[in-house]
RONUMI-252672 format. One record per residue: x, y, z of N, C-alpha, C in turn; residue in three letters. Coordinates in steps of 0.02 Angstrom, whole numbers, plus 32768, in hexadecimal, padded with zeros to 4 digits. Layout:
N
XYZXYZXYZala...
//
This chain:
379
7A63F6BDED187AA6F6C0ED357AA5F69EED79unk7AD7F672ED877AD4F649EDC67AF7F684EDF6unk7AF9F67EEE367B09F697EE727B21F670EE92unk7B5EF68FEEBE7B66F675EF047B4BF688EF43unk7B38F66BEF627B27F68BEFA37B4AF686EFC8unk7B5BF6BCEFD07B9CF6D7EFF87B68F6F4F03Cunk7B8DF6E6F0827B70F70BF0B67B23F713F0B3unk7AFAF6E6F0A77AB4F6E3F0B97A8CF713F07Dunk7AAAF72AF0427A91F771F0167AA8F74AEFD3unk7A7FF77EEF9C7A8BF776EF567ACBF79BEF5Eunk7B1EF778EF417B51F7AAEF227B54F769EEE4unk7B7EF795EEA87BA6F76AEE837BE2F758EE88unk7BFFF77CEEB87C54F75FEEC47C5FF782EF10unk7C7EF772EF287C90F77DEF717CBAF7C4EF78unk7CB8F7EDEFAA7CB8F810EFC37D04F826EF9Funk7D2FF7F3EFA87D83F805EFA87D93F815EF56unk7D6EF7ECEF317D5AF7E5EEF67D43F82FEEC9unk7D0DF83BEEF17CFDF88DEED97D29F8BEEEEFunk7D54F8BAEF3C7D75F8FCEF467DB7F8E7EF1Funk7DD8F8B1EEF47E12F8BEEEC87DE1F8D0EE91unk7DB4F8CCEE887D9AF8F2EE387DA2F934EE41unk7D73F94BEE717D6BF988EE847DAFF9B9EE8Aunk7DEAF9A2EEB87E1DF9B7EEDB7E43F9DCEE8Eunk7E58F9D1EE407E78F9F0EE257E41FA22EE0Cunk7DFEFA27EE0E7DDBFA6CEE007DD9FAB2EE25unk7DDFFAA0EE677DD8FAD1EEA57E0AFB19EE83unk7E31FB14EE567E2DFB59EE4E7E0AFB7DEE20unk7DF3FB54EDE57DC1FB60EDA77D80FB69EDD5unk7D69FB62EE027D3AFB77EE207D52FBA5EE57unk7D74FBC6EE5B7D8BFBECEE7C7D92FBE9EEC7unk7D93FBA7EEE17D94FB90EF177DFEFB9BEF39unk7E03FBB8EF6A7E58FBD5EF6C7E5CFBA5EFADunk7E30FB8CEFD87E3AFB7AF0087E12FB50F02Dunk7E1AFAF6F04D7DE6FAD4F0667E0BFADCF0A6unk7DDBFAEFF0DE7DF1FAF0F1267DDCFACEF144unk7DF8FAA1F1757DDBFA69F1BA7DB0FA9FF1FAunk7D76FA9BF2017D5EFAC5F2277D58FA9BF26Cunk7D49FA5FF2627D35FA34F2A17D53FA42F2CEunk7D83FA4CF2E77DA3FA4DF32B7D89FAA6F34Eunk7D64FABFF32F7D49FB14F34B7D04FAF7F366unk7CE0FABCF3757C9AFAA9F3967CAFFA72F3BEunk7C7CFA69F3E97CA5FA2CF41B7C75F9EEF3FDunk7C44F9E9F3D87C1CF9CAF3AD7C61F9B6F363unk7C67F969F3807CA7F957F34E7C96F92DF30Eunk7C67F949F2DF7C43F922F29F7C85F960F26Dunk7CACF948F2417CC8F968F22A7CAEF99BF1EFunk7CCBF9DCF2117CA9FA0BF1CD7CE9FA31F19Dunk7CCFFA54F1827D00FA6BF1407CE7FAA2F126unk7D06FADCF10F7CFAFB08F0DA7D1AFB30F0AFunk7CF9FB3DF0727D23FB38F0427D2BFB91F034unk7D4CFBA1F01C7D5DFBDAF00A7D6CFC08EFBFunk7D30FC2CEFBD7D3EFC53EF707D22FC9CEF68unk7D77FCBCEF777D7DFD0AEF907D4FFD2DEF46unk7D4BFD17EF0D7D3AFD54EED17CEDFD2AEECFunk7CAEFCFBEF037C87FCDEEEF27C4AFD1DEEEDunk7C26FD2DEEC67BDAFD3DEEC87BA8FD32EEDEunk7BB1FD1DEF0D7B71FCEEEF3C7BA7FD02EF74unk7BB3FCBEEF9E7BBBFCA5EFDC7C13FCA6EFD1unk7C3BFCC5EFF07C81FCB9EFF47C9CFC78F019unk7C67FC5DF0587C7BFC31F06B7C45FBFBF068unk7C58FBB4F04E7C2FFB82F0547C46FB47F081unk7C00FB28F0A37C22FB11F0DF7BF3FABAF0CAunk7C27FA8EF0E67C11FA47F0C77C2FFA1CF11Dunk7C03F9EBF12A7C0FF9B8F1707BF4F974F155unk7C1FF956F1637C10F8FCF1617C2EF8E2F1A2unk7C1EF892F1A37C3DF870F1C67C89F85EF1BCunk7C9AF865F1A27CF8F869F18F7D14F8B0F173unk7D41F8C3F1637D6FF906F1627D51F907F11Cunk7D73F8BCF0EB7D53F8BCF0B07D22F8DCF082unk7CE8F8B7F0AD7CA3F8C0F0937C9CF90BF0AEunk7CA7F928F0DC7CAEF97FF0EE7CB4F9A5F0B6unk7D00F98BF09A7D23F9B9F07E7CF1F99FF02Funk7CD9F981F01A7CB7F972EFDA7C7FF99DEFEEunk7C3EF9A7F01C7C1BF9C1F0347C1AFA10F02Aunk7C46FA31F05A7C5CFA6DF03F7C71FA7EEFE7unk7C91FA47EFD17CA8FA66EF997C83FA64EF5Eunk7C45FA30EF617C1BFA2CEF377BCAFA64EF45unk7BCAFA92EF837BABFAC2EF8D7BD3FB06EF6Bunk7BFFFAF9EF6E7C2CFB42EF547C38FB1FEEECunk7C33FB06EEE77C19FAD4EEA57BE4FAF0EE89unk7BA7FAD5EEB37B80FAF7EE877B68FB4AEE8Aunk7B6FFB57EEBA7B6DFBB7EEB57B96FBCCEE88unk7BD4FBAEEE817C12FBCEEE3F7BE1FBB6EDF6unk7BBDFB77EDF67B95FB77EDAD7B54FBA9EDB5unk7B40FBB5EDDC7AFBFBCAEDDA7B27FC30EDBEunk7B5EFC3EEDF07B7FFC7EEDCF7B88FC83ED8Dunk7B99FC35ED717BC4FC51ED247BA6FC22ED0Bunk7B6AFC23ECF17B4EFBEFECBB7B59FBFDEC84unk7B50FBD3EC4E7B5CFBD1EC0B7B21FBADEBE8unk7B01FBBDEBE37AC2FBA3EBC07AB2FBC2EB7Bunk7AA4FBA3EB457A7EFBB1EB197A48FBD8EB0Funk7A2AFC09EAF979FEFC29EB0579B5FC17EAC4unk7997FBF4EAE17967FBC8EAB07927FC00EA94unk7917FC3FEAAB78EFFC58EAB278E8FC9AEAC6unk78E2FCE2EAAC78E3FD06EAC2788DFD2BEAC6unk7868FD2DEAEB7817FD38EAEB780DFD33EB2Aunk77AEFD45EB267788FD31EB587774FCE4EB6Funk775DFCD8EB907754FC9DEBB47701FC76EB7Dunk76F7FCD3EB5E76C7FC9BEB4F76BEFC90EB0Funk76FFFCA3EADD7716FC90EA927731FC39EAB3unk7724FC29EAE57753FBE2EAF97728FBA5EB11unk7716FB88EAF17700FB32EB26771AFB17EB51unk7717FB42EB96771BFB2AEBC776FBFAF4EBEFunk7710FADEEC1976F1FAA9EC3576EDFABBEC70unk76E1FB08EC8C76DEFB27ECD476D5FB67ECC6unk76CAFB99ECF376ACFBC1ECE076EFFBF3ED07unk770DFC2FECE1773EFC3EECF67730FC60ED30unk7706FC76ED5176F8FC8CED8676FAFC5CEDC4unk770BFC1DEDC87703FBF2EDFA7758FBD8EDE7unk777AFC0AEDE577C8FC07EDE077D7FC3FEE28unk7823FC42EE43782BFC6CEE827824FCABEE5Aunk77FBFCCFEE8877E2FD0BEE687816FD3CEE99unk782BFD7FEE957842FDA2EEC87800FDDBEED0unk7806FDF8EF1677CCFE16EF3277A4FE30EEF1unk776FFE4EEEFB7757FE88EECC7752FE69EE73unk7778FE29EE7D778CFE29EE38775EFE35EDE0unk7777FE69EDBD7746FE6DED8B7739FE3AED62unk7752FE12ED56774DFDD5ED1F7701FDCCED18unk76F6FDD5ECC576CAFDA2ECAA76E8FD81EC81unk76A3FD67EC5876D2FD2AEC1B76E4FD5BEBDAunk76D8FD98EBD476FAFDBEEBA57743FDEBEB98unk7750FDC7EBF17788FDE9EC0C77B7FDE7EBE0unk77EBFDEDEBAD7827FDCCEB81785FFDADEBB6unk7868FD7BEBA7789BFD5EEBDE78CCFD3BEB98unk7918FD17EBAF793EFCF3EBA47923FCB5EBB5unk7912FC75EB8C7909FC46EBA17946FC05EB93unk7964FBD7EBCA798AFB98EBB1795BFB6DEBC1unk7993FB39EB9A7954FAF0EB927960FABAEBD9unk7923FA9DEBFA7939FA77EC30791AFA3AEC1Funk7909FA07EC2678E7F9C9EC2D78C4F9AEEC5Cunk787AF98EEC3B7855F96BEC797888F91BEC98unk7869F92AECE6787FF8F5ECFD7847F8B9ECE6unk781DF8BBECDF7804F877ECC27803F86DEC7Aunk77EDF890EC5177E4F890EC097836F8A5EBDEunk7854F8C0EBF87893F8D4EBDF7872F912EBB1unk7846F931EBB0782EF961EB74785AF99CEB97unk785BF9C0EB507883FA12EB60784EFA3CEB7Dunk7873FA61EBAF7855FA94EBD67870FAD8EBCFunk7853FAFFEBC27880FB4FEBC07897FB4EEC07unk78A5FB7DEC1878C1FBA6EC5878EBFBDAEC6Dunk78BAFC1CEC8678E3FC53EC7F7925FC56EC9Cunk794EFC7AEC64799CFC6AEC8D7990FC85ECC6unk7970FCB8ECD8796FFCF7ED1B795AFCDEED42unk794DFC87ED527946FC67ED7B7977FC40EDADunk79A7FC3BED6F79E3FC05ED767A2CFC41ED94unk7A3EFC69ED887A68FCB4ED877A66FCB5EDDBunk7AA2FCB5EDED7AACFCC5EE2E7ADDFCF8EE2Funk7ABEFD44EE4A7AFEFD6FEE577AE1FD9FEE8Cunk7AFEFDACEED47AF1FDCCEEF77B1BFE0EEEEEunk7B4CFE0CEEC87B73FE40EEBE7B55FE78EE8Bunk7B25FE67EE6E7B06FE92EE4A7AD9FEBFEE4Funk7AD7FEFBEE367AA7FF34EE4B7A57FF20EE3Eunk7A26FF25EE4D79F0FF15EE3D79CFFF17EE0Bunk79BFFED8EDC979C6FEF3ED9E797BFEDCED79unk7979FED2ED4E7942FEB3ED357914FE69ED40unk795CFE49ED457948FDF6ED477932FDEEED97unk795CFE33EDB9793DFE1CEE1178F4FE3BEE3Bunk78F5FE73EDF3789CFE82EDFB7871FE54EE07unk7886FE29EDC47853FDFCEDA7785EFDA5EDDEunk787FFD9CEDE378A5FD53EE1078C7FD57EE36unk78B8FD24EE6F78DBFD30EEB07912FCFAEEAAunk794BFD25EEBA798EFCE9EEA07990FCC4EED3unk7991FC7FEEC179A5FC46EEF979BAFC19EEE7unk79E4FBEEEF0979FCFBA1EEFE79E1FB89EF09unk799CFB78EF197960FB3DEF137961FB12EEDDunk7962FACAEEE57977FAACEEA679CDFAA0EE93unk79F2FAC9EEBD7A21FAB7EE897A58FA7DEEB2unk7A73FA62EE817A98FA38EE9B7ADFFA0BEE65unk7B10F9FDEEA77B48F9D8EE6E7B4AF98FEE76unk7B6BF95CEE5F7B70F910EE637B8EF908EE45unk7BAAF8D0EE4E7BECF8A0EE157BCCF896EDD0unk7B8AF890EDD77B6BF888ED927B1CF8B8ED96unk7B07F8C5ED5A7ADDF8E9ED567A8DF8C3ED7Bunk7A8CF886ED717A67F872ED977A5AF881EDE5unk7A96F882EDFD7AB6F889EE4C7A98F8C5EE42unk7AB3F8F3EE1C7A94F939EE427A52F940EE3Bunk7A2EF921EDFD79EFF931EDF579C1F91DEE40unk79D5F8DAEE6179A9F8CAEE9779CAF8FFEEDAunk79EDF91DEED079FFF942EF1379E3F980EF04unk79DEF9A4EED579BAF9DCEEC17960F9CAEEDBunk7960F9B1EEBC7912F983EEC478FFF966EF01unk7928F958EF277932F94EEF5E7930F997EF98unk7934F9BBEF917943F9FAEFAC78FEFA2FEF96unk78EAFA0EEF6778A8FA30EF5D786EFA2BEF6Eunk7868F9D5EF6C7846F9ADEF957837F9BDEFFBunk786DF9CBEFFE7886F9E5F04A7869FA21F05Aunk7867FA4CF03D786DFA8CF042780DFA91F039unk7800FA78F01E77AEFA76F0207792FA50F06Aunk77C4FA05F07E77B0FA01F0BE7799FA36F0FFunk77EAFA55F0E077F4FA85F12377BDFACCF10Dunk77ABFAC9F0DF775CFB00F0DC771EFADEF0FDunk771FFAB7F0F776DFFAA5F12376F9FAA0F168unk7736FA81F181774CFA7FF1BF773EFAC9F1E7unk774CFAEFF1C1775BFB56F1DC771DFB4EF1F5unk76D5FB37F1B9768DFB5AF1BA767AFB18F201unk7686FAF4F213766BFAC0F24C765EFAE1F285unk764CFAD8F2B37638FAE0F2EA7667FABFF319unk76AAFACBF34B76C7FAA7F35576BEFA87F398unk7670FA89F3967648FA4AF3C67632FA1AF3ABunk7639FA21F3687625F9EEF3347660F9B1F313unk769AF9E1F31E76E1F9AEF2FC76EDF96AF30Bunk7708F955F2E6772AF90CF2F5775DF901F312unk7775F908F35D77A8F8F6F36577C7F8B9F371unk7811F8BEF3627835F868F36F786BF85DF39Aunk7872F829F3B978AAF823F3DB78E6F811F3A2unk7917F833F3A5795AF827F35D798DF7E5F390unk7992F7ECF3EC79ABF7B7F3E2798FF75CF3D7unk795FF75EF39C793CF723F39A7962F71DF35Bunk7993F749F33F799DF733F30679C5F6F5F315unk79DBF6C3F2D87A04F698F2D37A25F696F28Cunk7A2DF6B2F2557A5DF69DF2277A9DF6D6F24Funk7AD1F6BCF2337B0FF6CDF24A7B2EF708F24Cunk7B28F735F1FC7B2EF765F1E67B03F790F232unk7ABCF79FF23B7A82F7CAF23D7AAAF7C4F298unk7AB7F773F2AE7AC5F763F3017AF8F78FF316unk7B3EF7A7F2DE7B86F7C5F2EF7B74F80BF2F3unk7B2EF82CF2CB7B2AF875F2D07B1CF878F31Dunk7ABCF845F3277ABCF852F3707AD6F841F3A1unk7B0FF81AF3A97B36F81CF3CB7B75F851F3E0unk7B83F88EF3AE7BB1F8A7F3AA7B85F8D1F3C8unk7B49F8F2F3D47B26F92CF3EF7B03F921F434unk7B03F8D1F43B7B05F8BEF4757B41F8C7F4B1unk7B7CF8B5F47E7BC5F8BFF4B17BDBF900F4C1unk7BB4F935F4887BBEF983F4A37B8EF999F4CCunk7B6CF96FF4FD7B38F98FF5297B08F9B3F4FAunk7AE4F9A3F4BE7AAFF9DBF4957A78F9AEF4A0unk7A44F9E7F4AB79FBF9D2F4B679F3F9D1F465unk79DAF99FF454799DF9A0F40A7957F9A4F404unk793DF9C4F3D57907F9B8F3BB78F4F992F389unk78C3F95CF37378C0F94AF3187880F94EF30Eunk785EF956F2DF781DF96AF2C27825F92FF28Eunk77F0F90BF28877D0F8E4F23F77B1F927F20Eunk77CEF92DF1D9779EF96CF1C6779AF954F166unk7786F91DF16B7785F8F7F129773BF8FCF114unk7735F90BF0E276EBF925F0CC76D7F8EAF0A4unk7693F903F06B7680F8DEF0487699F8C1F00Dunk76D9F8E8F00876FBF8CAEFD77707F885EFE1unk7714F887F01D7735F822F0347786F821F038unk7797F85AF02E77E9F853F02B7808F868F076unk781BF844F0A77840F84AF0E9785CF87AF0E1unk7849F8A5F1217873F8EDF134786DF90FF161unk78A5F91DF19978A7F932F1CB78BFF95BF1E2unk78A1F98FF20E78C8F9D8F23878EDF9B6F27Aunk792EF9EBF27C794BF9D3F2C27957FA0CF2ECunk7945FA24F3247980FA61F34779B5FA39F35Funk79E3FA7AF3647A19FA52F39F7A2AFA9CF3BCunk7A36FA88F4197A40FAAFF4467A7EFAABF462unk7AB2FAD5F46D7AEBFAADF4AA7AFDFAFDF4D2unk7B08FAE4F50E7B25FB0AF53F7B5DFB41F516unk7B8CFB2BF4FE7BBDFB3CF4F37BBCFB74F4A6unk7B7DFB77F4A07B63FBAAF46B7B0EFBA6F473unk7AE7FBC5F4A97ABFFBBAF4BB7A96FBD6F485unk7A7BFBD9F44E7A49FBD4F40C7A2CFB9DF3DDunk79FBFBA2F3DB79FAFB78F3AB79E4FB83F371unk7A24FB3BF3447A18FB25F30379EAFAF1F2EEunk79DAFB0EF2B079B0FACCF28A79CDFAA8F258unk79A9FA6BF23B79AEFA56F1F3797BFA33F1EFunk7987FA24F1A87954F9F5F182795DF9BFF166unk795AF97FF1517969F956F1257935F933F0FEunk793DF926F0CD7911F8F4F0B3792FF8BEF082unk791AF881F07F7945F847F07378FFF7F9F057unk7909F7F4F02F78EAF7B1F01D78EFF78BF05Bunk7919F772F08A791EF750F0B5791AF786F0FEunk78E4F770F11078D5F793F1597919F7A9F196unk7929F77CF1937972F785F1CE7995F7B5F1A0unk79AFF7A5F16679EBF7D2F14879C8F834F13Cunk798BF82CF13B795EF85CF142797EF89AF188unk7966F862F1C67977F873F20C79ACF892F20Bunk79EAF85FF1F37A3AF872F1FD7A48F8B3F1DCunk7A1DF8BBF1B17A3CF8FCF1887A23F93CF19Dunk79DAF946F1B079C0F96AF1E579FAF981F211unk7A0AF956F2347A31F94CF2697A6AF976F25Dunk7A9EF953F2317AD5F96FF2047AD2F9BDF1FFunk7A8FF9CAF1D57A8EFA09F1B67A8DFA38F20Dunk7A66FA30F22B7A60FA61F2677AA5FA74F28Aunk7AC1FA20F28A7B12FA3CF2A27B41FA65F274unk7B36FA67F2547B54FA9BF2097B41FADFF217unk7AF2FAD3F2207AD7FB29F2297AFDFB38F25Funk7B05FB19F2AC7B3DFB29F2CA7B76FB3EF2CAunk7B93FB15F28B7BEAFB30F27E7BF4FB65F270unk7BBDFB75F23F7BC2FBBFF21A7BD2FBF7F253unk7B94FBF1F2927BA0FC1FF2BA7BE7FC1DF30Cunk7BEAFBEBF3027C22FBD1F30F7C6EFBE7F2F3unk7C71FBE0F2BC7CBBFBF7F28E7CAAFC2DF27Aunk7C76FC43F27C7C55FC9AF2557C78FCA8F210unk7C89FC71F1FD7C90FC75F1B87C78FC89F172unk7C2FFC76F18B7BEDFC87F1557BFBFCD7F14Aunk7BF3FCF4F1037BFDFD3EF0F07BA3FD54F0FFunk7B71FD17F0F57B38FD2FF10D7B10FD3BF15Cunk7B4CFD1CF1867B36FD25F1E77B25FD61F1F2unk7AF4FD6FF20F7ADFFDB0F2157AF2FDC1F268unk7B28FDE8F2937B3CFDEFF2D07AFAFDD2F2F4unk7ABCFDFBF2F77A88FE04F3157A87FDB1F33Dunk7A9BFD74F3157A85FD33F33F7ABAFD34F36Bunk7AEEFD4CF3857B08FD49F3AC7AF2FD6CF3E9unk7ACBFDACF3E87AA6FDD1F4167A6BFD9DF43Aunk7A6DFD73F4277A32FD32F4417A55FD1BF469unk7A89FD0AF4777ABDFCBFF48A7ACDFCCCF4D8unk7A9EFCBBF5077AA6FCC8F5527AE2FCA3F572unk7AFFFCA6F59C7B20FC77F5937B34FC56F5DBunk7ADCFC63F5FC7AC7FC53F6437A83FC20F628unk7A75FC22F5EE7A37FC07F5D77A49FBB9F5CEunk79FDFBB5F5E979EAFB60F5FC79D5FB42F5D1unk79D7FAFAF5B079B3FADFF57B7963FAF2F571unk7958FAEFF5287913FB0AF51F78EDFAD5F544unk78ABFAE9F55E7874FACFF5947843FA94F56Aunk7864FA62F565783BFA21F53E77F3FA46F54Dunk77DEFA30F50E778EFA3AF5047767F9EBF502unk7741F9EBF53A7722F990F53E76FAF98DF4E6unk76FAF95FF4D976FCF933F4A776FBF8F6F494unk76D9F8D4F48176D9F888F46D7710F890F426unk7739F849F44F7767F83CF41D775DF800F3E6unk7770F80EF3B6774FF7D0F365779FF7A9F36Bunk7791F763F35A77D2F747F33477DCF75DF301unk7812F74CF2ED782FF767F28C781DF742F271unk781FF764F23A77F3F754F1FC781CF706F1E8unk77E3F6D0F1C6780EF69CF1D07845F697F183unk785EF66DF16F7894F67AF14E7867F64FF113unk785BF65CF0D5782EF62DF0A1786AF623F05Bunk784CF5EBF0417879F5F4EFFC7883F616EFE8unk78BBF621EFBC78DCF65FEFA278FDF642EF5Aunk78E8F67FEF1B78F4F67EEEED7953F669EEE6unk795AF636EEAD799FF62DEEBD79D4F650EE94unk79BBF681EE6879E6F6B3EE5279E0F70CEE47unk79FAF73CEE5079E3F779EE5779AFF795EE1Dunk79BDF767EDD47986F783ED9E7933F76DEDC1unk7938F72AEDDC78FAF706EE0278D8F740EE3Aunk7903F758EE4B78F9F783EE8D78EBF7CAEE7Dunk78F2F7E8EE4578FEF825EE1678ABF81EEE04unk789AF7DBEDD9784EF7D7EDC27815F7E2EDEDunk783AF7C8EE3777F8F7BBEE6C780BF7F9EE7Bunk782BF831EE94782CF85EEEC177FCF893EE8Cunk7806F881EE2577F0F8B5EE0E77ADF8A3EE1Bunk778CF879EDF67742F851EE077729F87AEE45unk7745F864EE6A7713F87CEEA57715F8D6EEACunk773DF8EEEE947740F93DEE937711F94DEE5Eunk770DF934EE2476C4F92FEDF37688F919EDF4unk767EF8FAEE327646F8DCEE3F762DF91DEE83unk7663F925EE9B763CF962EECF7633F9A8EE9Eunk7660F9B7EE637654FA05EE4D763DFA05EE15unk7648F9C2EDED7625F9D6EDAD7660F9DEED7Eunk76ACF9F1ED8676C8FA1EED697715F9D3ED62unk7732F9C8ED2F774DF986ED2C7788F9ACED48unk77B8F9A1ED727806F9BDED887841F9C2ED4Bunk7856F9F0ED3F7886F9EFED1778D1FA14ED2Dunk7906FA09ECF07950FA19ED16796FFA41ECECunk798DFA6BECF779C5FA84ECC67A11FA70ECDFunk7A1CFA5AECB17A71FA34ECAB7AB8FA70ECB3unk7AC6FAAAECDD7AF4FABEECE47B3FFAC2ECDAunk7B48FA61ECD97B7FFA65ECD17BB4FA78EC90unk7BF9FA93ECB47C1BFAA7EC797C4FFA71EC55unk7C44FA6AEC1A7C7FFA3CEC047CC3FA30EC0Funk7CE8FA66EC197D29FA69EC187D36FA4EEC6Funk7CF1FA66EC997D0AFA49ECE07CF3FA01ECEBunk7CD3F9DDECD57C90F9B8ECD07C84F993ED05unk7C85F9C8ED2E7C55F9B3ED787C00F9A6ED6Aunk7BE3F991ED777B91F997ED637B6AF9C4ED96unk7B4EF9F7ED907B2EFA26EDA97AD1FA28ED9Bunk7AABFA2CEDA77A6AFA4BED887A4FFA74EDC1unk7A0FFA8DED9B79E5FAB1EDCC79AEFA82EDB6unk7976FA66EDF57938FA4EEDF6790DFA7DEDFFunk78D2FA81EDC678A8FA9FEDE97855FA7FEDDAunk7842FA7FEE1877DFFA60EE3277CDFA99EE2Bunk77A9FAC2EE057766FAEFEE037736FACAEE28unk771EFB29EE6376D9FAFAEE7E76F7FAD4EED3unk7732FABAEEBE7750FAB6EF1D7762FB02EF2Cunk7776FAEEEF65776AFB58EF9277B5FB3CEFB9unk77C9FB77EFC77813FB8EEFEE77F8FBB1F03Eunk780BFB9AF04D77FCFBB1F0A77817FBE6F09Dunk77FFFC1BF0E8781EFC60F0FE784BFC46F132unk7899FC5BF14378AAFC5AF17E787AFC7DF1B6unk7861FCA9F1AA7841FCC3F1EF7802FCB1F200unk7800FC81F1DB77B9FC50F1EE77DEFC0FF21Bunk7815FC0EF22A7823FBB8F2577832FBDCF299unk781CFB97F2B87806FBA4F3117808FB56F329unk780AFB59F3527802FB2AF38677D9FB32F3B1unk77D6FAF3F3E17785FAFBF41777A2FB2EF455unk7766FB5AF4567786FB8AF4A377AAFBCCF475unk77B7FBCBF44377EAFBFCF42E77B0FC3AF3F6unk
//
């Protein structure tokens, strides 16, 4: 499938393009309301969030781009896929243990929740997912894929810790497959990043960036007086990915993010992006998950955090790049099979009647960071 490259990234159709697809579903996904949040931060990168009062997860999902546009697609394709991950419809290929099944992973190196009893004799529900390189069928317990916080504690949350790791939406199933995959990839960075020594990190200067997109974020956190941080925290995978804080007077805490991106700069920008987001949340206090307590932090006599000396690295340089998202899908799986052993595979979520494309990715064998493992130097 050919691509455009739109804004420095793999999309298949432009931004305006997906929010008229999107725009007549928002009530089949139970979305009642997209709100302009930007004008509540003095940090002017436009944000958005979407709204869905009867959701099982997260009531509010929150999406920021460089235009109102791309915001409002952002948000609405996060509240997207939590509404598929709530109400899947899958086939049920299998009802057994893990080890009536030829797996190609061992179900224990799936998100486990604390304590969890699982062996391979456990009886589970299994649907069918596919390898990303071989296309072969993969079981996969539904009690993986099931998102409901509204539910009493039940069996499937003994056994599995519910998360959206992996999951993701796109104009096409391809699209989502590399953003899922993409996010998984990430999320293993930022485990080794937690376990570092942060006399050991990579830090970068972000204003060295130069593509256009990554220059308008740091410039917009520049014009709000915010101190930054950015971390190189790209492992052996080889796939670019970076931590950012951001500090400002005017909400003296700080946020993080992460990005990771085939192309080093678009990597940066999204880092970048995401931290100002973690901002908004506490900012608009919109999130149903803000816990008061970070506001008991927020001095509001407090001075920027105390640079920690450091040798600074240039960014990562910018190398060829695969010219379509299936090209970019093969290399991101490859190299996740060459570090675990375990080939990446997807389950296809989406529902027909809406036919947005949804999946969940999942790498056996990559690891999920703890929030209460991230820090900064001095902290």
């Amino acid at each position: 499938m050919s691509v455009v490259r739109g804004l420095n990234t793999y999309r298949s159709t432009t931004a305006e393009q997906t929010w008229e697809r999107v725009q007549p579903l928002l009530p089949s996904l139970g979305i009642t309301r997209v709100a302009d949040l930007t004008g509540l931060d003095d940090i002017s990168l436009p944000s958005h969030a979407a709204y869905r009062p009867v959701s099982r997860t997260l009531t509010v999902s929150l999406g920021i781009g460089l235009t109102p546009v791309t915001s409002k697609v952002s948000a609405v394709m996060e509240a997207a896929e939590a509404w598929h991950a709530e109400n899947p419809v899958l086939p049920v290929v299998a009802r057994c243990g893990a080890a009536e099944l030829d797996l190609p992973y061992h179900v224990r190196d799936l998100q486990l929740a604390a304590h969890s009893p699982l062996t391979d004799r456990t009886v589970l529900h299994w649907v069918a997912g596919h390898g990303l390189l071989t296309g072969r069928a993969v079981p996969v317990p539904l009690e993986t894929i099931r998102l409901d916080f509204a539910a009493r504690r039940d069996w499937a949350r003994v056994l599995f810790r519910p998360t959206s790791n992996g999951l993701a939406a796109g104009n096409t199933l391809a699209e989502a497959t590399l953003h899922g995959l993409q996010e998984l990839i990430e999320r293993e960075c930022v485990t080794e990043h937690t376990e570092t020594d942060p006399a050991r990190r990579v830090y970068i200067e972000p204003a060295l960036a130069t593509v256009d997109t990554t220059v308008t974020v740091v410039e917009a956190l520049a014009a709000a007086g915010c101190w930054t941080e950015v971390c190189d925290v790209t492992n052996d995978l080889g796939v670019p990915c970076y931590g950012a804080t951001v500090w400002s007077p005017s909400l003296p805490l700080i946020f993080g993010g992460f990005g990771c991106h085939v192309e080093p700069e678009i990597a940066l920008g999204r880092a970048l992006a995401e931290a100002v987001q973690s901002r908004m949340a506490a900012v608009s206090g919109v999130r149903d998950d803000l816990h008061p307590q970070i506001y008991e932090r927020a001095d509001p006599l407090a001075r920027p955090p105390v640079p920690v000396a450091r040798p600074m690295r240039p960014l990562r340089a910018a190398v060829e790049v695969p010219a379509s998202i299936e090209a970019v899908i093969a290399d991101y799986a490859a190299r996740v099979f060459a570090r675990t052993g375990v080939e990446p595979f997807a389950v296809d979520l989406s529902h027909e009647r809406l036919g947005l494309p949804v999946c969940k990715v999942y790498a056996p064998r990559l690891r999920m960071f703890s929030d209460s493992k991230m820090t900064r130097p001095g902290r």
